[in-house]
C-alpha positions in Angstrom: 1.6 47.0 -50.0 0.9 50.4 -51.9 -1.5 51.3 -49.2 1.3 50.6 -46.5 3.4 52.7 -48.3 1.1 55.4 -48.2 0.4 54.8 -44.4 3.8 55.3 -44.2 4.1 58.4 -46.1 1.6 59.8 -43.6 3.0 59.2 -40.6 6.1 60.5 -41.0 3.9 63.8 -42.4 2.7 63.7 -38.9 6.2 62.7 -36.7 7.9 65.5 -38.3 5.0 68.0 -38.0 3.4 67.3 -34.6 6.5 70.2 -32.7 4.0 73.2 -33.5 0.4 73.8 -34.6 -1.3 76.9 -35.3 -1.8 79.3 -32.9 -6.2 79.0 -33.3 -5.1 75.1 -33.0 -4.1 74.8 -29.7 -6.2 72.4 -27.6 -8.2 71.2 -30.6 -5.6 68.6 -32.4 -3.0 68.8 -29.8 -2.8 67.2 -26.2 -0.7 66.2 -23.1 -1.0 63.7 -20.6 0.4 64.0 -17.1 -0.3 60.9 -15.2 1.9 58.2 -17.5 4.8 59.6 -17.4 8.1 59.2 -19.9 6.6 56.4 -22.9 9.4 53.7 -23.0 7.0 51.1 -25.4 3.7 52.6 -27.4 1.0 51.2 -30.0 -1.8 51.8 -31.7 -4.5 49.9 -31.2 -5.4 49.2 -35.2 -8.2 47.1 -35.0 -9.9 49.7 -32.5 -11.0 52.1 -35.5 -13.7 54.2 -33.6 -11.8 54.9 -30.3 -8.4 55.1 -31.6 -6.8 53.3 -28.7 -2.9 54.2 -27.7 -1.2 51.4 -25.3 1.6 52.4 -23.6 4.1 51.6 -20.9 6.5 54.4 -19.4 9.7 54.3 -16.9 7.6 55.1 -13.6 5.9 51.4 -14.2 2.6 52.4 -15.6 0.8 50.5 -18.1 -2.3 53.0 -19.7 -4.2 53.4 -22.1 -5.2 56.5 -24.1 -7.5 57.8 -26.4 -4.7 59.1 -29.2 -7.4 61.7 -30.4 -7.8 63.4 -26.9 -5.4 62.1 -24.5 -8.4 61.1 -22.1 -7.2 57.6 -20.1 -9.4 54.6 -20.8 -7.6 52.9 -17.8 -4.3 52.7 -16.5 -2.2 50.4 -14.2 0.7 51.7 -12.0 3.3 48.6 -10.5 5.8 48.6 -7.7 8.1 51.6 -7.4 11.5 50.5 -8.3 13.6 47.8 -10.0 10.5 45.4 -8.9 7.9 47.0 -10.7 10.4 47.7 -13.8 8.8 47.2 -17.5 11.4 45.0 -19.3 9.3 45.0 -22.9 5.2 45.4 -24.1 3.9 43.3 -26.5 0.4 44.0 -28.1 -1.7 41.4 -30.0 -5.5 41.7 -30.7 -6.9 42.2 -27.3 -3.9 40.7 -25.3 -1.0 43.2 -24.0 1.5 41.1 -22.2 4.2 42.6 -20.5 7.0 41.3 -19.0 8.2 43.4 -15.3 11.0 42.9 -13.0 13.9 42.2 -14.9 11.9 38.8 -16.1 10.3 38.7 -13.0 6.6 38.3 -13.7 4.9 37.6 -17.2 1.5 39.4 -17.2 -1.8 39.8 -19.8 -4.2 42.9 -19.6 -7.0 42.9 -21.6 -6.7 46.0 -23.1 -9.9 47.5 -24.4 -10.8 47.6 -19.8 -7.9 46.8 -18.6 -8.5 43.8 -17.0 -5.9 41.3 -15.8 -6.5 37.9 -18.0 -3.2 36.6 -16.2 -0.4 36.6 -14.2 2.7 34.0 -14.3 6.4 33.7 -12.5 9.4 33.3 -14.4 12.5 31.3 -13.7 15.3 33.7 -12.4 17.7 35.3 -14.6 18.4 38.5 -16.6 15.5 39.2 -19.3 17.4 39.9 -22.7 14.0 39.7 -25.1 10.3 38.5 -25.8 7.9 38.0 -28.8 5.2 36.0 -30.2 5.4 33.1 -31.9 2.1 32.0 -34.5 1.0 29.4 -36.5 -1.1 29.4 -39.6 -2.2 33.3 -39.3 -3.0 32.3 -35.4 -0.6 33.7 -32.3 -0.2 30.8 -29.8 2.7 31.3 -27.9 5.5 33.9 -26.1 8.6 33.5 -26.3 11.0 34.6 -23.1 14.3 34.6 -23.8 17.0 35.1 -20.8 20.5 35.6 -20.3 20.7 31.7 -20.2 17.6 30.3 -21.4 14.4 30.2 -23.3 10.9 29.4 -22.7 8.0 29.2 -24.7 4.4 30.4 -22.7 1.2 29.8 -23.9 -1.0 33.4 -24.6 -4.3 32.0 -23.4 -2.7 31.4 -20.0 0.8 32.0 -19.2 1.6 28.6 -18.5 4.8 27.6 -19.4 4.9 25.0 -22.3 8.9 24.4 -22.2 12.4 25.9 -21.3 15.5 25.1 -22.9 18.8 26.2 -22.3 20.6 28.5 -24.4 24.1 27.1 -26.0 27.2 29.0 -25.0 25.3 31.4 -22.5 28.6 32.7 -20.7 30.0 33.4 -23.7 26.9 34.2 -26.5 24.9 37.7 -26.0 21.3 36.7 -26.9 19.1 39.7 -27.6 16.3 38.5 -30.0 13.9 36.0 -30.4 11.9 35.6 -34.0 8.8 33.9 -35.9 7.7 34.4 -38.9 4.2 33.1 -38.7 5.8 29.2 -39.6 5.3 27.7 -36.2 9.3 28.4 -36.5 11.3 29.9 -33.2 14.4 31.6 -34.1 17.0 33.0 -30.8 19.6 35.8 -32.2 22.7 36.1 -30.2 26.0 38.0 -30.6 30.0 37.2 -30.0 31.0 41.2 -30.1 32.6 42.0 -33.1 33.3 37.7 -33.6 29.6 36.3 -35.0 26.3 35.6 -35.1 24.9 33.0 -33.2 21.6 31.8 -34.7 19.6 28.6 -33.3 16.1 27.3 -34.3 14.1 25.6 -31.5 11.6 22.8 -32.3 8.1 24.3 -31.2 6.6 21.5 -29.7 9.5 20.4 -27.4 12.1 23.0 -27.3 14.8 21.0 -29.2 16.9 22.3 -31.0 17.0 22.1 -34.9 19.7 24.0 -36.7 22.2 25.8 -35.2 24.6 28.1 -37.0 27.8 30.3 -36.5 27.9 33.5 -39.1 31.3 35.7 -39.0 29.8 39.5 -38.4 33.6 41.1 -36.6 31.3 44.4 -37.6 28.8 43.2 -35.0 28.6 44.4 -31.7 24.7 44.2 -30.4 21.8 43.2 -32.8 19.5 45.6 -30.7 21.3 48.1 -31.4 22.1 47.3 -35.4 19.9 44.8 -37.1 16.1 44.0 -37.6 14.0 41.2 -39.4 12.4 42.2 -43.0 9.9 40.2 -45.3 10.8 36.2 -45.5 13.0 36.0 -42.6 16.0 38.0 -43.6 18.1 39.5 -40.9 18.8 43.3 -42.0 21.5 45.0 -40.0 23.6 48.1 -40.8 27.0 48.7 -40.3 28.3 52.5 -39.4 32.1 51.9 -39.8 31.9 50.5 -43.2 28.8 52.4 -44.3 26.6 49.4 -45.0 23.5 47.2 -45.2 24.3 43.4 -44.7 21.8 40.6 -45.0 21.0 36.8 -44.1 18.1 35.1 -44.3 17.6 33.4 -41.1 15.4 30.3 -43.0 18.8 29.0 -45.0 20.2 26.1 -44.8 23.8 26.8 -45.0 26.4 28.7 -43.0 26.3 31.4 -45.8 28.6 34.5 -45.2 26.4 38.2 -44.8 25.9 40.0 -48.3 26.8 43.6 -48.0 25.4 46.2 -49.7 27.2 49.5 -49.1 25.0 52.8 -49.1 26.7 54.4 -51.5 25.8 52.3 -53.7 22.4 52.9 -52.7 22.7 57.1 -52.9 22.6 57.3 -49.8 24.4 59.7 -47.3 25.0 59.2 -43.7 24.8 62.8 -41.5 28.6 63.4 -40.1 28.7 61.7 -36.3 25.2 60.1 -36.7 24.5 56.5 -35.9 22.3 55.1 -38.9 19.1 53.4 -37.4 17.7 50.9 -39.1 13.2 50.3 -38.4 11.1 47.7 -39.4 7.4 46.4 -39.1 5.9 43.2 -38.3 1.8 44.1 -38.0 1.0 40.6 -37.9 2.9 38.3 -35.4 1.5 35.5 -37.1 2.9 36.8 -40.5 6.4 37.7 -41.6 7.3 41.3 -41.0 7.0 43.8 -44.1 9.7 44.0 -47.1 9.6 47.4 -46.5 11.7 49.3 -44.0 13.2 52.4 -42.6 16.4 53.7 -42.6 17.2 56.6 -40.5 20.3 58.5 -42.3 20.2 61.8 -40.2 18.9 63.3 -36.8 15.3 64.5 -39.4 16.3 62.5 -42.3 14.9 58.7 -43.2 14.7 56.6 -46.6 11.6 54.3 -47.4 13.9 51.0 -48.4 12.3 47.6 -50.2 14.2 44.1 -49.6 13.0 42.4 -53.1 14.1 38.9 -53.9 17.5 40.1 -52.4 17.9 43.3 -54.0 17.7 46.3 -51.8 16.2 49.0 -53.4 15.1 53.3 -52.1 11.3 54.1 -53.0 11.5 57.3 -51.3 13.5 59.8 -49.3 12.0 62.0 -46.0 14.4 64.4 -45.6 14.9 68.1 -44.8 14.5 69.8 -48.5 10.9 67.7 -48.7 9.7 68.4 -45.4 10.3 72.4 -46.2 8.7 72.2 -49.4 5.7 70.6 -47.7 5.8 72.8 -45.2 5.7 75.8 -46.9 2.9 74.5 -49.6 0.9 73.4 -46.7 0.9 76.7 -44.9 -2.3 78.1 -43.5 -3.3 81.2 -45.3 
């Protein structure tokens, strides 16, 4: 975990940095790429050390990728022009980076170290709200499609389509997220807009349903927009009007209520008419996500946060007074 941390530390060295180089820089650490176009979904290839692979999927339907050292493409893939060729989400695994296009359309592999398509499947109609993997015992098995109406469960090897289940209260329930923490466990996330949560665990051999809960959240109005998953399965949304954290772990067994946890409380300081952000990391789809997390406080301003046996806690602060300070000691002589 210390070594995530400092990972951390370094990349956001490097995202506030990376608007200007020197001047005897230019063209040696810095590059551009023209034949993408805008970056809607990226990652780094990790377990490509040498190459430093960058996947990446942009609004004008391309998927591509890029040597992050040079910009040079490895190989890239451009779709239909138009709502048909649309990149709903990009999901990256090992050597599998599945897609979904088309408003739910299509579910597609590439392998991405040549680019090759491993597969290509059609989906049942309706409006594509979220996907993710689902694993089992450190291994990832499955996707999990989750539309306006319905879920389905895809095996990675192949696409083919293992089950699909209905989703409860679909005209009425905004889902938005699907989640696994590595258990063989599939969690769907919905929202009543400013009324509750709606949180259901599907069986993942057959698709039937478990548990099913109700959570009051009147705060609520989109979990895309709000919350995220961190460490053992606890749900991790923040709340602008009332200046809060709230949390519920997902794995319980009751219809507990949200524990807040205001900021101040934390010493910490929203910007004036800025929408806090909240940013979390799940490396391993097989695994649960990271106790640590992100919260973005300020247009150039984030705080390293640590969920630990329910106690929220800062371990460091990125913000403006740092960054000049580090700036200015790390100036070129």
């Amino acid at each position: 975990m210390a070594k995530f941390t400092v990972w951390l530390t370094r990349f956001f060295h490097l995202f506030y940095f990376t608007s200007a180089v020197f001047e005897d820089q230019v063209g040696k650490f810095d590059w551009r790429q023209q034949y993408v176009g805008k970056v809607r979904f990226a990652y780094f290839d990790a377990q490509s050390q040498a190459s430093k692979k960058l996947l990446v999927a942009t609004e004008m339907n391309i998927i591509a990728s890029l040597n992050s050292r040079t910009g040079d493409l490895f190989w890239r893939h451009v779709d239909k022009v138009g709502p048909e060729g649309h990149i709903d989400t990009l999901l990256v695994h090992g050597q599998d980076a599945v897609v979904v296009v088309g408003n739910g359309r299509l579910l597609r592999s590439w392998e991405s170290n040549v680019g090759g398509l491993n597969w290509e499947v059609v989906l049942d109609t309706g409006s594509f709200q979220a996907a993710g993997f689902i694993g089992m015992q450190d291994t990832v098995k499955y996707i999990a499609v989750v539309k306006k109406t319905a879920l389905s469960l895809h095996y990675l090897s192949n696409g083919h389509q293992k089950w699909v289940e209905n989703l409860p209260d679909g005209d009425t329930v905004q889902y938005q997220a699907v989640y696994s923490g590595g258990n063989g466990e599939v969690y769907v996330l919905g929202v009543v807009p400013q009324s509750h949560l709606s949180i259901i665990e599907y069986n993942i051999e057959d698709g039937e349903i478990m548990k099913q809960r109700s959570v009051e959240a009147p705060w609520l109005s989109s979990l895309q927009a709000s919350c995220v998953v961190v460490g053992a399965g606890i749900l991790t949304c923040v709340d602008p009007s009332t200046l809060s954290l709230y949390t519920l772990p997902l794995l319980s067994e009751e219809s507990a209520e949200m524990n807040q946890v205001p900021l101040q409380s934390l010493d910490l300081e929203v910007a004036p008419g800025f929408q806090p952000v909240l940013m979390s990391t799940q490396p391993n789809p097989a695994r649960p996500p990271l106790s640590q997390f992100f919260l973005r406080l300020g247009p150039d301003h984030h705080v390293l946060l640590e969920l630990s046996n329910e106690i929220i806690k800062p371990l460091r602060d990125f913000q403006p007074a740092f960054l000049v300070s580090f700036a200015t000691t790390g100036r070129k002589r």
